[in-house]
C-alpha positions in Angstrom: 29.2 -12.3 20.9 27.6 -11.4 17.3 28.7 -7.9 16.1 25.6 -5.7 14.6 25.3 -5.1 11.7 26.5 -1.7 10.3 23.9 0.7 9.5 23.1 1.1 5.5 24.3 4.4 4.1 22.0 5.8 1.8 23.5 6.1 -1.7 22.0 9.4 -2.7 21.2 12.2 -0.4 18.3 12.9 1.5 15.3 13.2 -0.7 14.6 17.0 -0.7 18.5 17.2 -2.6 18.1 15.1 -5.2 17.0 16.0 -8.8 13.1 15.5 -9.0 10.3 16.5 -11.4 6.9 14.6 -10.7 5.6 12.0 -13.2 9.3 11.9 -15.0 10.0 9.0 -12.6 12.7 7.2 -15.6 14.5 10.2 -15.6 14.6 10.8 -11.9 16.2 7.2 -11.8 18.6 7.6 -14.1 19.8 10.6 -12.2 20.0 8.9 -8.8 22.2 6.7 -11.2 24.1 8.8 -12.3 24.6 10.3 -9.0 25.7 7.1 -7.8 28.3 6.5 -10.6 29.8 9.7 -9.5 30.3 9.2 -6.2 32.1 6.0 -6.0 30.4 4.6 -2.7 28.7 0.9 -3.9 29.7 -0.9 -7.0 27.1 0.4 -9.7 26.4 -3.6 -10.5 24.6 -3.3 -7.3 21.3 -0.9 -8.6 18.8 -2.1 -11.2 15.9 0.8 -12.6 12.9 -1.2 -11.5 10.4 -0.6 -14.4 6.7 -1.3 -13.0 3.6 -1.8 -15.4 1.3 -4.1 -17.7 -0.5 -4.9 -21.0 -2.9 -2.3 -19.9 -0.7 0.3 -18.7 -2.6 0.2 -15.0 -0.8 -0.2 -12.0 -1.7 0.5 -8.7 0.8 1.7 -6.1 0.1 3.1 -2.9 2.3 5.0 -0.2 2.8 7.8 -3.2 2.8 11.6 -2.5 0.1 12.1 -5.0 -2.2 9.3 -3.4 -4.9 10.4 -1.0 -5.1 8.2 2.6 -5.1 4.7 2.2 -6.4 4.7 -1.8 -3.5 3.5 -4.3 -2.0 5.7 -7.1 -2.9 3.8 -10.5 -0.2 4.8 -12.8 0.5 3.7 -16.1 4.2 2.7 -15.6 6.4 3.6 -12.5 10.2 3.3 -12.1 12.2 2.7 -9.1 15.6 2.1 -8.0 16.7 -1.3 -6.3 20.0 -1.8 -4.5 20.6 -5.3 -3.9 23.1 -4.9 -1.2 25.9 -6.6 -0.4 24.7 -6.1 3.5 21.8 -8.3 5.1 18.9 -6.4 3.0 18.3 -4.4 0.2 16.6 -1.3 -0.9 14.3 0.9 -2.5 14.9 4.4 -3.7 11.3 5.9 -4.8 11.1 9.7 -4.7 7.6 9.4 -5.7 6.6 7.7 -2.6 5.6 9.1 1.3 7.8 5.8 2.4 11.5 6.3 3.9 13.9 7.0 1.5 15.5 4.9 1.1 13.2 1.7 2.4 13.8 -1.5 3.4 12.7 -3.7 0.4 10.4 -5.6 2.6 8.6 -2.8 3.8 8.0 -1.2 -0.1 6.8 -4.9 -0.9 4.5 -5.0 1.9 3.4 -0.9 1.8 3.7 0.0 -1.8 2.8 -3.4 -3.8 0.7 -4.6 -1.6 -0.4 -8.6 -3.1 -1.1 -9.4 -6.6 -3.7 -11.6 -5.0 -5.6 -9.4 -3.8 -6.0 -7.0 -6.8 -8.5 -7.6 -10.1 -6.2 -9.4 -12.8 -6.0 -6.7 -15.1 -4.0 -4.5 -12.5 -1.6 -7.3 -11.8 1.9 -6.3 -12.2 5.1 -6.8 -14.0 8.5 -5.9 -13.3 11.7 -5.6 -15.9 15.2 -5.2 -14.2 17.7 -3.5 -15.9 21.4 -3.1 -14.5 22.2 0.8 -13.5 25.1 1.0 -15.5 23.0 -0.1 -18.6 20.5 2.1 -18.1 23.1 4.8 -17.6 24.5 4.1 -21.1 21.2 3.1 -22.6 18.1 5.1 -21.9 16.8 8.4 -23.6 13.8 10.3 -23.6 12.8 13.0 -25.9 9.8 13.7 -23.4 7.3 13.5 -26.3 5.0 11.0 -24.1 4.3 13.8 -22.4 2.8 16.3 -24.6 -0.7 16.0 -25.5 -2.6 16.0 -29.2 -1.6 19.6 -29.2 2.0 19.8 -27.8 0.9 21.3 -24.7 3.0 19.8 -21.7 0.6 17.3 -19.4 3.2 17.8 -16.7 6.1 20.8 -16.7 9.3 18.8 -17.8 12.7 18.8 -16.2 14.5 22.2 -16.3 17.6 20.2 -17.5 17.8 19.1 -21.0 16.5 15.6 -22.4 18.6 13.2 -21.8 20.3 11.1 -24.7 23.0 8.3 -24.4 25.1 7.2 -26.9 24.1 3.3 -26.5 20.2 4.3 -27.0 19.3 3.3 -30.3 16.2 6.3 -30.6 15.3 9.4 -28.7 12.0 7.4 -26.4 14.2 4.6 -25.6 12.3 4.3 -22.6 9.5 2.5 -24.4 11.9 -0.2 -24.4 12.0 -0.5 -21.2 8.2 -0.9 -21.0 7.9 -3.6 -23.1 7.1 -6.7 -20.2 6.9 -10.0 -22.5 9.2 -12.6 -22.3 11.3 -13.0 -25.3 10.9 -16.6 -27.5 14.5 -17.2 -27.3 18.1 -15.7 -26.1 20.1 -14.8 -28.6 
């Protein structure tokens, strides 16, 4: 007789513990991250920040706390967190969203992303990948995107300070992170 399989442990804690400011969704990643590294429970190799947008900075999401029914949340970019588990499926960690935290990815596909198909071109979407423990050592964000023309705060900001890594070669490195195209060629 089969054996069932054992139940996923969440990798963070419950959602209403872990470090959150609305629309600062890269830098509520890299703390899950970071939370992660710290507690030793999965290999870190095992999380990729899931950066979500387009050439025209519109993509539509739905299941998110600042949606309204059934109507999708058009952000510009949104960031998620991906564990591709060693177990039989993997898993999204989006504090931004009314889904379980964390979901089954198949049911954040299905919920969240709804089909490409069925959306007008221009708020098709594209995904870039990039390892936790990269994104650990890499990102930074001097929270400037969020001021506007006058330096007033859109949103309030973290109450920690801005976060800056060593391997992040400016102080918005998350622009990086938004950039979509395919490179020409690997170096």
């Amino acid at each position: 007789m089969a054996r069932p399989a054992a139940a996923y442990e969440a990798a963070v804690p419950p959602r209403p513990a872990c470090a959150y400011t609305s629309c600062y969704c890269e830098e509520n990643v890299w703390k899950l991250c970071d939370y992660i590294r710290s507690q030793d429970q999965y290999p870190l190799e095992e999380f990729y920040a899931v950066f979500i947008s387009n050439d025209r900075r519109m993509i539509p999401l739905w299941k998110q706390k600042s949606g309204h029914g059934d109507e999708p949340v058009v952000w510009d970019y949104h960031v998620i967190l991906l564990h591709v588990s060693s177990g039989e499926q993997n898993f999204i960690y989006d504090l931004d969203s009314v889904l379980p935290f964390p979901c089954p990815f198949d049911m954040y596909s299905v919920e969240a992303f709804r089909l490409d198909d069925s959306l007008h071109p221009e708020f098709h979407r594209k995904i870039r990948m990039i390892r936790a423990d990269l994104y650990l050592k890499t990102f930074a964000s001097d929270r400037s995107h969020m001021k506007d023309a006058n330096g007033k705060w859109q949103k309030p900001p973290p109450s920690y300070p801005c976060i800056e890594t060593a391997g992040a070669s400016n102080k918005h490195e998350y622009l990086h992170y938004l950039q979509m195209e395919c490179p020409s060629s690997v170096a």
